[in-house]
Every structure is written in C-alpha cells, then in structure tokens.
Steps between C-alpha positions, in 0.01 A plus 500: 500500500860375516810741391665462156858741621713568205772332749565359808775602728584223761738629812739143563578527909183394679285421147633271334756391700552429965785672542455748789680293762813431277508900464459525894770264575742599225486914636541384852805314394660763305385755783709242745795508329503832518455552885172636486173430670269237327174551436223280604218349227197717600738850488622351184166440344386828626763728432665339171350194330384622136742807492818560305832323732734811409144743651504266773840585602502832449191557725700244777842732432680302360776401317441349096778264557231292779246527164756330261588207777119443556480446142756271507378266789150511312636371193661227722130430626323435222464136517254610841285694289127366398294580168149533639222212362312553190755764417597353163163363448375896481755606318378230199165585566617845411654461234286709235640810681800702518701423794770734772702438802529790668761430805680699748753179526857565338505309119771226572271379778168558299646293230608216705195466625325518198746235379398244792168555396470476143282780525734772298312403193184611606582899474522716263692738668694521880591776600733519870610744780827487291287625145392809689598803713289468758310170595143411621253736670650733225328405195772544268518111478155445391526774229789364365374147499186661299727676258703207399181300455324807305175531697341763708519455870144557558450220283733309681418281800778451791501220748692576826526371881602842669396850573817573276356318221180657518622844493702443189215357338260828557778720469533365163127522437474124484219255624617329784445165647633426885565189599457488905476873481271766366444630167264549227417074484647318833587115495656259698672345221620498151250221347208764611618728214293280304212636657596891378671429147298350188736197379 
C-alpha cells in the first residue's frame, strides 16, 4: 500500500541537490582566512554536514563573522554545485501533491540555486535557516513549512540525507524518508520515492 501524505517536505543539500563538498571547501576557506585550523572532509561530515552553519560555529567557538564569509565564498561556488539525476523528473511525477523545501542553507544561496535549476517552481512553500530561529535537528523548520502549506505534520512526509534531518522530521511528528540514512522508509535515491508515494 503506497502513502498518499497531505505534503511532501524535500530537505535541498544532499536531496535534491551534490553540494556537500562545495560546503566543505567554502568553510575551510573562510576558516583560513581567519587563521584557524581547517577541518578535514570525514570530521566535517561527521561533526557538521546537515546542521545549521551559525550552530556549527558556535559548537567550534567561534566567531559569526567566519559564518557570514563562508556564505559568501559559497555563493561564489555555485557554478560547482550538482542537481542529483531524476531530481526534476520526481518532482513532475509528483506533482498531484503539495510540495516544501525545508533547508538549513541561508535564502540568497537557496534561491540561487533554485534559480540554476529551474526547480523553484516546483514548491509550494521554502522555508530557510534565515525563516526561522533555530535551524534543523530543531523542528521548528518543518512546522513552519507545514503551517504555511496548511497540513498536519503527521500527514506530512519529509525527505532528508542526515541524522539532522531525521530528527526534525520525528520531532515534528512527520513520516520520514532517509536517503543513505535511516528512517521510517530508507532509499538510495530520490527516483525510489516512487516506490513509497501513490502518483
């Protein structure tokens, strides 16, 4: 029996979108610039990837002005990010059903992105670290996102790539679907959510 959510939160970072090394490189720039240690991919994928940047540095100690230049350099790199394959394919195949992005990136780079993509139409609603008080694992982001489209969240199915995305999602009270990491469905990739939702 395949799910028929009320909506369909997508997270943008690792989903629909490869942009995890741009995000590496870009806070290892800004942390050079700044005279501090670097950190290397695996402590960065451990320790960071999925979470708010201004959480990041506070946990690291550390100053918001290194959080404004990452931005900055990011915004430089967008040209290096990737959208992932059949990503706008599932999005059209999805189209009966109300649609969220739900991302801890800041809005001017979450719109540029969504720009290079032509994939800003597809949503009903996006909602960014910048929309919120606190970002991703705090679910305030998902609740928001369910607000502005009118839905309950345990109605609501949310597709994320990180521990931080999946604790939003059941903090929230939503479904959740992992891609590369656990939750209620797992898949490897975006086209598989048309083995979970009814089109």
């Amino acid at each position: 029996m395949k799910l028929r959510p009320s909506a369909i939160l997508f997270d943008m970072d690792g989903v629909l979108v490869d942009s995890l090394y741009v995000w590496w490189q870009s806070l290892n720039a800004a942390l050079k610039m700044f005279g501090i240690r670097e950190v290397s991919k695996e402590e960065f994928i451990k320790k960071y990837w999925g979470h708010d940047l201004y959480d990041n540095l506070k946990r690291m100690g550390l100053n918001i002005e290194i959080g404004l230049t990452c931005s900055k350099i990011y915004s430089q790199y967008i040209d290096k990010i990737k959208i992932f394959p059949d990503v706008k394919e599932t999005l059209e195949k999805l189209g009966r059903y109300k649609k969220g992005l739900i991302t801890n990136t800041p809005r001017d780079c979450t719109y540029k992105i969504l720009k290079k993509f032509n994939i800003q139409k597809y949503f009903n609603t996006i909602v960014t670290t910048d929309d919120v008080k606190k970002g991703k694992p705090d679910p305030e982001i998902v609740l928001k996102a369910c607000r502005n489209l009118n839905v309950n969240p345990k109605e609501v199915i949310l597709i994320g790539d990180t521990s931080s995305d999946i604790k939003a999602g059941k903090s929230a009270g939503c479904i959740v679907i992992g891609v590369n990491v656990e939750g209620d469905y797992t898949i490897e990739n975006i086209f598989e959510l048309m083995k979970i939702i009814e089109i």
